[in-house]
N, C-alpha and C positions, 0 to 999 in steps of 0.2 A: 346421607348426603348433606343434610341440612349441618348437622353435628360436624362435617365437615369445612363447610364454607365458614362457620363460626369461629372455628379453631384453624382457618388455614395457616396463621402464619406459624404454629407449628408443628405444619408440614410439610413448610415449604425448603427443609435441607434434601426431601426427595426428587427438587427440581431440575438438578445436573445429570442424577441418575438414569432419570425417565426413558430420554436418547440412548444412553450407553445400552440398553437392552440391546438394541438393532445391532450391531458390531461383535458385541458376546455371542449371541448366536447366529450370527453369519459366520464367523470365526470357529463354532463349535459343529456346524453342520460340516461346515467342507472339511472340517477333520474328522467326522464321524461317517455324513454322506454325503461326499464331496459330488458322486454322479446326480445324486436327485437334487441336490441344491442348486447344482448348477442349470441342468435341465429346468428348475422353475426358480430361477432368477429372477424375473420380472415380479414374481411376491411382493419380495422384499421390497418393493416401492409403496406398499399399501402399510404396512407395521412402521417403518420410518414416516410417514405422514402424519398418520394416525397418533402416534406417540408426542411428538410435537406437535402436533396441534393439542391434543392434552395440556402441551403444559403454557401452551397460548392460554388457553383459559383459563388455567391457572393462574397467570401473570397477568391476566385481565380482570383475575378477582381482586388480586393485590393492587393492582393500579386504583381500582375502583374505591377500595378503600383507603390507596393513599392519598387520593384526591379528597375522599369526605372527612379522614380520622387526623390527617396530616400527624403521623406516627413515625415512630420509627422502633423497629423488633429486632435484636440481636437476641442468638442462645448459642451458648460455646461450651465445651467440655475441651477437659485437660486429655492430650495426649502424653504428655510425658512430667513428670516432677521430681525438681533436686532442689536442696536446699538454696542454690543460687541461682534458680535458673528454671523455667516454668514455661510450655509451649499449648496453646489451644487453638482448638478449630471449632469452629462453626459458620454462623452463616447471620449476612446481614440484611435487613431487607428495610431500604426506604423508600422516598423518590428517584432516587439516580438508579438505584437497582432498580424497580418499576421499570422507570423508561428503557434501559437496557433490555429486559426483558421483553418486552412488546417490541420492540426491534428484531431484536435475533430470533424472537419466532416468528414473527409474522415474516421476513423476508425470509427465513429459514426455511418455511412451509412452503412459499411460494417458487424455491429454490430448487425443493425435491422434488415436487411436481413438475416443472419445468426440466427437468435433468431426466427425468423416466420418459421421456420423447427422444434428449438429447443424445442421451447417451447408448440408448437403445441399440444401437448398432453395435460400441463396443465388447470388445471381450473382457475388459476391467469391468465391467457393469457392478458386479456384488462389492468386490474392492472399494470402487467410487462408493455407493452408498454405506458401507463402513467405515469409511474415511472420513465422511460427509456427518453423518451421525455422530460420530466422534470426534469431530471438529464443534458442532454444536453443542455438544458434553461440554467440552472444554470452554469453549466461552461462556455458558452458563456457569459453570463454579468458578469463574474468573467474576464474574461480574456481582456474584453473590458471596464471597469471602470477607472471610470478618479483620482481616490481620494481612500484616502482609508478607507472609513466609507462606500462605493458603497462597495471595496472588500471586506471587513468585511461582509457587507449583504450577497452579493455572496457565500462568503465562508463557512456561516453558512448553505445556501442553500444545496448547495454540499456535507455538512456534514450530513444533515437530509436526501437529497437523499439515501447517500449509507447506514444511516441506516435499510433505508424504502429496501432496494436491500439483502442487506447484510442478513437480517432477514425477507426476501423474503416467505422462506415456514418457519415463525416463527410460525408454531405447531409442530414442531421438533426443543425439547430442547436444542440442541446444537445450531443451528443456530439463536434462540432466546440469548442463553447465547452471541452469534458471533458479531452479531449487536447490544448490548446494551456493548458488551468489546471496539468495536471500536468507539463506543457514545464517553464513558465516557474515555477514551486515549486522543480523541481530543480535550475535553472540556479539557483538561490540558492544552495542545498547544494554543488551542482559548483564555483561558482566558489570555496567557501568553503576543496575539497578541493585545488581544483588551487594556489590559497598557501598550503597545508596541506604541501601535496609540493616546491611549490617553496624555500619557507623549512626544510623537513630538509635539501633539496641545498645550502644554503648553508649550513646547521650542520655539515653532515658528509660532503660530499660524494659521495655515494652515492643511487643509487634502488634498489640491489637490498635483500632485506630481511634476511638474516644481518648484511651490514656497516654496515646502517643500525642495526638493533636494538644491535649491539658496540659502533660508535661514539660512538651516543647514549647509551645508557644508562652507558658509561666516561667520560664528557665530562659526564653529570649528576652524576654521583657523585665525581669530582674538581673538579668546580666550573668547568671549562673552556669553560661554556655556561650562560647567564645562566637561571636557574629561570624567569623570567619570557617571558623569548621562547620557551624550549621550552616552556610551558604555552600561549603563544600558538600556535603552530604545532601541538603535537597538537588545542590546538582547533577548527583549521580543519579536518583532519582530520576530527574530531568532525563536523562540519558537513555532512558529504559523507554520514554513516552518519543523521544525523536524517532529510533529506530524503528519499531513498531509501527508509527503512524506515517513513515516515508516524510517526515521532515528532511531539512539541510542541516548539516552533511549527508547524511546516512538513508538519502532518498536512493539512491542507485538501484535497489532490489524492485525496487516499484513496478514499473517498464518491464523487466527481463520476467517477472511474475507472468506476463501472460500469456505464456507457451503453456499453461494450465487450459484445463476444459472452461469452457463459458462459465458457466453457472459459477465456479469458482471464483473466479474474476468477481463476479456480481456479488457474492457471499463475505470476500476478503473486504471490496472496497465499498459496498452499505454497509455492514451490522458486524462484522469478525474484527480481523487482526490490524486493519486500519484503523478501526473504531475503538479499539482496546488501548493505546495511547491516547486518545482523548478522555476516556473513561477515567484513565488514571491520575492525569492531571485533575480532571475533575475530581474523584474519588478524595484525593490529597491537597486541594487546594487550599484547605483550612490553614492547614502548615503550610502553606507557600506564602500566603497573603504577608505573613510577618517577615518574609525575606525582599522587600523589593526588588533587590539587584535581578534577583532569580525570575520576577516577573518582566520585569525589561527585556532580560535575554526571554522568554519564552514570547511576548511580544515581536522584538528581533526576528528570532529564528521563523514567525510565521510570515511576517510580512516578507524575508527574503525568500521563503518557501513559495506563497503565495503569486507572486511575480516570477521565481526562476519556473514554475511547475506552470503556468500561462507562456512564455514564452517559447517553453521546448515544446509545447501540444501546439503552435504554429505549424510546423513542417513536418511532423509526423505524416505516415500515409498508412501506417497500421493501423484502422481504425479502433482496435481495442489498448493498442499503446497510447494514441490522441486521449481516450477516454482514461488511462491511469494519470498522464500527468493532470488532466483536467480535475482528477480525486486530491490527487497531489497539492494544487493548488486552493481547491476547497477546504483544504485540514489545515492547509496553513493559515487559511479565515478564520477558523476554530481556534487556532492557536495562536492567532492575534488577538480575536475575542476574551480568551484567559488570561493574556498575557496585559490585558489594559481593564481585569479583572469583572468583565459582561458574563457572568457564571452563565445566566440563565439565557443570553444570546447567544451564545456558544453551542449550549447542549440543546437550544432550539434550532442551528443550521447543523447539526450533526443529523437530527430528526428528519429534517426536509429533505437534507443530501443523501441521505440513508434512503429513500425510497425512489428521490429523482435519479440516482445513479444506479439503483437494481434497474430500474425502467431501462436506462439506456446500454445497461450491458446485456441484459436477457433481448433487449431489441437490436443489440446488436450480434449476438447469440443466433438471432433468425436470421439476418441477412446474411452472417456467414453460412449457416444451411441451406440460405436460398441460394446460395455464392455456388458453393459446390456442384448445386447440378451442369455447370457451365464447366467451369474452372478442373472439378474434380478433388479429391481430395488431396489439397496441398495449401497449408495455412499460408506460404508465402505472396497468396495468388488470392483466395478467397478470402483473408482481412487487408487486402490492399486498394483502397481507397483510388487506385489507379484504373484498375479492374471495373470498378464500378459506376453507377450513372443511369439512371431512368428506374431504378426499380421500384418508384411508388406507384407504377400500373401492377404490378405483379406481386408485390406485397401492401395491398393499402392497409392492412391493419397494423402491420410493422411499421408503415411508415406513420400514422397517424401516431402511432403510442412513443416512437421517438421522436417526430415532431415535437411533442406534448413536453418530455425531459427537456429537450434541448431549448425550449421555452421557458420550461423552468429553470435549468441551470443556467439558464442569461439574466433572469431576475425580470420578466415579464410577470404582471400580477395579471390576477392574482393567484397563481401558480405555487404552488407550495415554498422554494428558495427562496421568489420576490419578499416574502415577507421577514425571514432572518436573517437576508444580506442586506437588508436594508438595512434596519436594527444597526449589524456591524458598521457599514460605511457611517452612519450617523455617529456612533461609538466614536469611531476613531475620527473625527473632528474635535470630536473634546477632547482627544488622547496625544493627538502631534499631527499638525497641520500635514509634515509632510507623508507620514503614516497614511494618512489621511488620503494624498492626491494620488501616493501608491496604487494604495488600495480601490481607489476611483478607478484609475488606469487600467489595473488588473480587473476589474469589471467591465470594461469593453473589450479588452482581448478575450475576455470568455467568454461572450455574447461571439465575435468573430469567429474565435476557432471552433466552439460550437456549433454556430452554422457554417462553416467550413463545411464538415464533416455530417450533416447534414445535405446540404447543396452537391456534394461531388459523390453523394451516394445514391439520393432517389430522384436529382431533378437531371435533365437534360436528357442524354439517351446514352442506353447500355456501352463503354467502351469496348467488352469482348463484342466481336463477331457472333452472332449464331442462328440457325437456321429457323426459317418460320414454319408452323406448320403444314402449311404448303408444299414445302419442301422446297421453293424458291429464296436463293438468298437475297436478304434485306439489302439496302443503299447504305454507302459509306454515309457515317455520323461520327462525332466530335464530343469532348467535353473539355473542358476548360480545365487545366492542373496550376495553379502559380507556383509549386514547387516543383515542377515536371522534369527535370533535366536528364535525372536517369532514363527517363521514358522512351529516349529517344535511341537508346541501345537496345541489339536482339533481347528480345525477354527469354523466346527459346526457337525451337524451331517449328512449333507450331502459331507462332506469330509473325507478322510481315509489317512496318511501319507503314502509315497511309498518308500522303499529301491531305493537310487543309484546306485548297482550294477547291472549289464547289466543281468537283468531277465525277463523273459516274465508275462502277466497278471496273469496266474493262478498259479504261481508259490509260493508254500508256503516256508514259513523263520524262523528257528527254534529262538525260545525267545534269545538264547544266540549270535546267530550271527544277529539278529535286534537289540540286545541289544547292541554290539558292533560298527555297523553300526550309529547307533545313536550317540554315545559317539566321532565317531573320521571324523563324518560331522554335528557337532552341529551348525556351523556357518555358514557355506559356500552354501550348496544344499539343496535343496527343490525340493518335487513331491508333487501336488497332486492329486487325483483322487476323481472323482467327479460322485453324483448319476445321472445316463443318464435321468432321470424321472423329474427331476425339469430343466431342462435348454435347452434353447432351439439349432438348432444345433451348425450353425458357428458365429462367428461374420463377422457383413458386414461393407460396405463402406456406409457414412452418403448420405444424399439426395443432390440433386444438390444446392439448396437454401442453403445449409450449406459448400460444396464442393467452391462456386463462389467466397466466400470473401476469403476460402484460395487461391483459384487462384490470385487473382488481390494481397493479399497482400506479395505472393510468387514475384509478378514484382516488387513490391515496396521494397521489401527485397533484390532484387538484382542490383535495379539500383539507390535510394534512394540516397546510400554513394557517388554519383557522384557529389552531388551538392556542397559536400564540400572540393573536392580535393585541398588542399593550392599550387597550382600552376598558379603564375603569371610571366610567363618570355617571351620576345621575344614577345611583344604583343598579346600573346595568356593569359586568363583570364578564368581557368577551376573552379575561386574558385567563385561562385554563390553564397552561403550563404553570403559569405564576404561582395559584393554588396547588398545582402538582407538586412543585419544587421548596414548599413552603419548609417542612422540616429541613431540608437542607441549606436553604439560604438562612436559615435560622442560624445557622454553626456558622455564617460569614460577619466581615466588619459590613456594616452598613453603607460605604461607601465601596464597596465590590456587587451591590446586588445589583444596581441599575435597576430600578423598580417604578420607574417614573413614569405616569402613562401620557399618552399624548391625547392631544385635541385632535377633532379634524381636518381643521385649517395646517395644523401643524405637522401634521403624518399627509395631505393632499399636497404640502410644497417640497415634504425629505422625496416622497412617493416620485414626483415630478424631473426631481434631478436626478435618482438611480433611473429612471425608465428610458431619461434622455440618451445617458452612458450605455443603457447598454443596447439603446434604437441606434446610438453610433454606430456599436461594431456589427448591430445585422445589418445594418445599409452598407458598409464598406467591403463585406465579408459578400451581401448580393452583388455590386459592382465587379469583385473580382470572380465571384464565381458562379454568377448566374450564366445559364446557356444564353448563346447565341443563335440566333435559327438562322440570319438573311446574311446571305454572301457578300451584301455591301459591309454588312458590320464585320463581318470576317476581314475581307480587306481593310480596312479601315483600323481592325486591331493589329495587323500585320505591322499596318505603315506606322500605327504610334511606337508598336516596341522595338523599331528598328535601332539598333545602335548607333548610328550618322545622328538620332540627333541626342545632343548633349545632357538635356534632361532626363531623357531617357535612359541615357549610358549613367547615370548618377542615380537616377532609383532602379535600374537592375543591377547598381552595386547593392545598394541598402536590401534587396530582397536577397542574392545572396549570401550577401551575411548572418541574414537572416535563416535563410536555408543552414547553411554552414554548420551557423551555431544551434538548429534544433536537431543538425543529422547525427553531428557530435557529441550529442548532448552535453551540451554546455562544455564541453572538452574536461567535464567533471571526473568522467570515468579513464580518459587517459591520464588526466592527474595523477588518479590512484594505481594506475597502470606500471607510469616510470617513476614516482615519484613515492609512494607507499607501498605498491605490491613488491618492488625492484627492491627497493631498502630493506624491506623484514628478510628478504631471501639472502640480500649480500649478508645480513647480518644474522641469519640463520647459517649460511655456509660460515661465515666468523666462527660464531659459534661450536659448530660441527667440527670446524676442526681444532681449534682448544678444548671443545673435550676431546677428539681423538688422539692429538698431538702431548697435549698437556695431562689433561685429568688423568686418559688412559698410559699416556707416555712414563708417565712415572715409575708407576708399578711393572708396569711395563719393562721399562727401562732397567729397572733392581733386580728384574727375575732374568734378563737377557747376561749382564752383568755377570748377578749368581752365576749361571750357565757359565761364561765364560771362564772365571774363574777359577770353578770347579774344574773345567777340564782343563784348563793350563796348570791347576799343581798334579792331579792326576800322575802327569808326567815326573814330577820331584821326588814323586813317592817309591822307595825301594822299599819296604817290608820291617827296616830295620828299624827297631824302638829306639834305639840308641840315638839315632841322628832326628827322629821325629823329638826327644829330647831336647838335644841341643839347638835347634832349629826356634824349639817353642823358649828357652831361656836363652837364646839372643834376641830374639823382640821383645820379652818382658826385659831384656835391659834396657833396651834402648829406650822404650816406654818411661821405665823410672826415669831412668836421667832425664829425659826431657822435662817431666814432672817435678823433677829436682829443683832444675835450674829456673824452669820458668818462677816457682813458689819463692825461690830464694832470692831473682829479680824483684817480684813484688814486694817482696817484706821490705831488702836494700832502698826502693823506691818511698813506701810509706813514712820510712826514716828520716 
């Protein structure tokens, strides 16, 4: 063992393998004993554990020493050699891989455990852990490849995993349409990377990344390589890291992802196929740095990511859709951070958000379990933030641990986030003022829609009806919606709409004054009341196996942000990442590292204005959505949102609109709707029919013709050779002569 640790790094090309065991033989039994394996299915939650957390420690050894050796270990063997042309694989291991590594196992680990409660009910159960394991495969040899025709393989991997997840229970139409939406989004991105990769091998002839990064960036800087094709070609590059990470354009697939199981959600948007477009920006940013253009746009695309992915998580009611664009909007901070070239603040709110966003999808993983015993099982119902309201008596442990995230994703210190969004907002003042006020802005709506989503889940009281133990039903109760409009329609027929004014159950309501009621709380409140007969009584707290990962990644949420405090003074060195990251910011221009530490005066006043931003949007975000308990206030909210008066008719436009454009999402997706889906197909049918008309028509056409022909002489023919003769030397006359005279023109003409 000792012999081992000495020499880990090389063995550590065993690290992608370790998982792939779980999937081979899950694979190998149910072809061999498909009845016993299935019968002890729940095994296989112990060997997937077990195996990954192996290679946690693993990656824990590596870390350890990249922190003290600050190394970097490549070892590659040739797979293929010709004299022009030369292909190797192996495996690279520095600081970026380290920190990759310690991500996707640790959330990894906590993913599987968590899924063996989750999914326990399922009949995919062995499948999911299959999938799951060999989704971790794959981002392991993604993030450990030496070259990039290795990540390109990887990446493809990682992209068929989360189809195979995404479209998990694909006998339910939606989540079939879910996973073939975010196929075919990334096959744009993919294809953009794979001429991304192929036009550097013909700039420089290399795929590994030392000799690619030497070459290029020697051949940029002596002019040996045209600025213009190499800005084209890291863009394609470029292209491979938007789709994957749910950037703009190519965010669409993001949202429609989470018709997948929980855990996936959690897996995709901490430490997987989210996180793999940042990776690779990272991974490649050495060759990026010498293209500015390419960092402006990657700047660009994240601040407009960043703001479009905060406004559409306004109006969402799907709690686990609120929670992707809220990812959405996080990546595009990361992708602001590279794009104004903060390496090491970037790959430090990828760390923080990697674990505050497991926290808040595995905690929201529970409330939909809790959801269900009410509701029953129907995702439409049980992630619908409409549905819900008072469940912090009934689940306090859930509610504490998502408390905890959504503190952290607003940048409340010292919380793990608080201290890498800071970093960024500070960044981007030195980078373009109004970058800058963006990205301010976008920090209080994420403080808002976070407690949003928060507030209309565990404060106020439950909006389904249901029965107490007693077995007497509860008193009508209320919670606040600001995007409520649909609420106000049958939801089905075990729902009945309830008057907001403070009246008891049996109490009848004549047409004109429900009718009124209706008219001057269209927006704002919702009741409803629910058949005691279909649902069961309370909602509860998840099981322990589901409860543990939120514990551990409640620790990690709150002590996580420690590793990167930028404080080196006075021989004390609290900034750890720094030291992590040392061999790779080594490979950067010294004005990409951001390496400055601050004072305390000076981090107490940046500290001061992020906490202010984002104390705005939890007060505004309470104002709108904190319960109401006393009948005066009820009336009293009645009478301000009446439309009589003017101010009020002018901001329930702006909420509206507001509504409108997050229901629509951003009207992005009918874009591509009439606008690109419509177009490929008019111009597929084009297509379709010039080859059926044209290509085929042709041959087509000569052999119809032939046919025709043929049987119209058919008929001319009598047996006699004599007339078949003269037949054939009266068209060889007329042939010559024409031949004749045409030649004897030309010559008379040349004359």
């Amino acid at each position: 063992m000792l012999f081992f640790m000495e020499h880990i790094y090389q063995y550590a090309w065993i690290i992608p393998f370790i998982p792939l065991t779980v999937p081979l033989l899950i694979g190998a039994g149910l072809l061999l004993f498909p009845t016993t394996i299935k019968n002890l299915r729940r095994i296989w939650a112990f060997p997937s554990i077990s195996l990954l957390s192996l290679v946690m420690l693993f990656s824990m050894k590596l870390s350890i020493k990249q922190i003290n050796s600050s190394s970097i270990y490549q070892s590659v063997w040739s797979w293929t050699i010709n004299n022009d042309f030369s292909l190797e694989f192996g495996y690279l291991v520095d600081s970026l891989t380290s920190i990759m590594l310690m991500l996707i196992t640790t959330v990894g680990i906590l993913v599987l455990i968590y899924s063996d409660n989750y999914m326990s009910h399922d009949e995919g159960y062995l499948r999911f852990f299959a999938y799951l394991s060999f989704f971790n495969t794959s981002m392991l040899g993604l993030v450990t490849s030496s070259n990039l025709i290795q990540i390109y393989i990887f990446w493809e991997l990682v992209g068929m995993c989360s189809y195979l997840l995404i479209g998990f229970w694909f006998t339910r139409p939606i989540a079939a349409n879910a996973c073939q939406k975010a196929f075919v989004t990334n096959r744009v991105g993919d294809f953009g990377l794979l001429l991304g990769i192929l036009g550097l091998y013909w700039l420089t002839g290399s795929f590994e990344f030392r000799d690619l990064f030497e070459i290029f960036n020697t051949s940029i800087s002596n002019n040996e390589i045209h600025f213009f094709v190499g800005t084209v070609c890291t863009f394609f590059l470029f292209a491979g890291a938007v789709a994957k990470s749910a950037q703009f354009p190519l965010h669409v697939w993001l949202p429609d992802a989470m018709e997948g199981p929980t855990p996936i959600s959690a897996l995709i948007h901490a430490a997987t196929m989210v996180a793999a477009g940042i990776f690779l920006v990272a991974r490649l940013f050495p060759l990026l740095i010498v293209i500015p253009s390419i960092l402006n746009l990657i700047a660009l695309i994240g601040i407009i990511t960043l703001l479009l992915g905060a406004t559409l998580a306004l109006a969402q009611k799907d709690i686990k859709r609120s929670l992707a664009y809220s990812t959405m909007s996080q990546l595009g901070y990361m992708m602001l951070a590279l794009g104004m070239g903060s390496y090491r603040v970037a790959l430090f709110h990828l760390i923080t958000h990697a674990y505050s966003k497991a926290l808040l999808f595995l905690g929201s993983g529970s409330i939909i379990h809790s959801m269900e015993a009410i509701v029953g099982y129907s995702p439409e119902k049980s992630q619908n933030m409409g549905f819900m309201g008072g469940l912090k008596k009934n689940v306090p442990i859930t509610k504490t641990a998502f408390f905890l995230g959504t503190l952290s994703l607003s940048g409340i210190p010292p919380l793990a986030c608080f201290w890498s969004k800071d970093e960024i907002l500070n960044d981007t003042w030195l980078y373009s003022p109004i970058f800058a006020i963006i990205a301010c802005a976008t920090a209080a709506l994420t403080a808002f829609y976070m407690f949003r989503i928060y507030l209309l889940t565990f404060e106020g009281h439950l909006n389904v009806h249901f029965q107490n133990y007693n077995g007497k039903r509860s008193s009508s109760f209320y919670s606040i919606s600001l995007w409520g409009q649909e609420g106000l329609n049958p939801i089905n027929n075990h729902f009945r709409l309830l008057t907001l004014l403070p009246v008891k159950n049996n109490e009848s309501i004549s047409k004109n004054s429900h009718g009124n009621i209706k008219k001057t709380t269209q927006s704002f409140l919702i009741i409803y009341n629910c058949d005691k007969k279909k649902f069961s009584p309370y909602p509860h707290e998840s099981g322990n196996t589901m409860l543990f990962p939120l514990l551990v990644l409640i620790l990690f949420t709150l002590f996580v942000g420690f590793i990167g405090i930028p404080f080196n003074q006075e021989g004390i060195d609290l900034d750890i990442l720094s030291k992590w990251l040392t061999p790779s910011i080594n490979l950067l221009h010294p004005k990409f590292t951001n390496q400055n530490s601050l004072d305390w005066s000076e981090f107490v006043t940046n500290a001061t204005f992020s906490v202010s931003i984002a104390s705005s949007g939890i007060v505004i975000a309470s104002f709108f959505y904190k319960p109401i308990y006393s009948s005066l206030q009820n009336f009293a909210l009645i009478n301000f949102f009446e439309k009589r008066n003017p101010k009020v008719f002018f901001s329930d436009k702006i909420k509206n609109l507001i509504y409108d454009w997050g229901h629509h999402r951003g009207y992005i997706d009918a874009f591509y709707t009439i606008y690109v889906i419509r177009s490929v197909r008019v111009l597929s049918e084009l297509v379709h029919f010039f080859d059926r008309r044209v290509i085929d028509g042709i041959p087509n056409g000569l052999g119809v013709t032939s046919f025709l022909v043929g049987e119209g002489l058919k008929y001319f023919g009598g047996g006699r050779i004599s007339s078949y003769l003269f037949w054939y030397l009266f068209y060889a006359s007329i042939f010559l002569l024409i031949y004749f005279f045409y030649f004897t023109n030309m010559n008379f003409t040349d004359q």
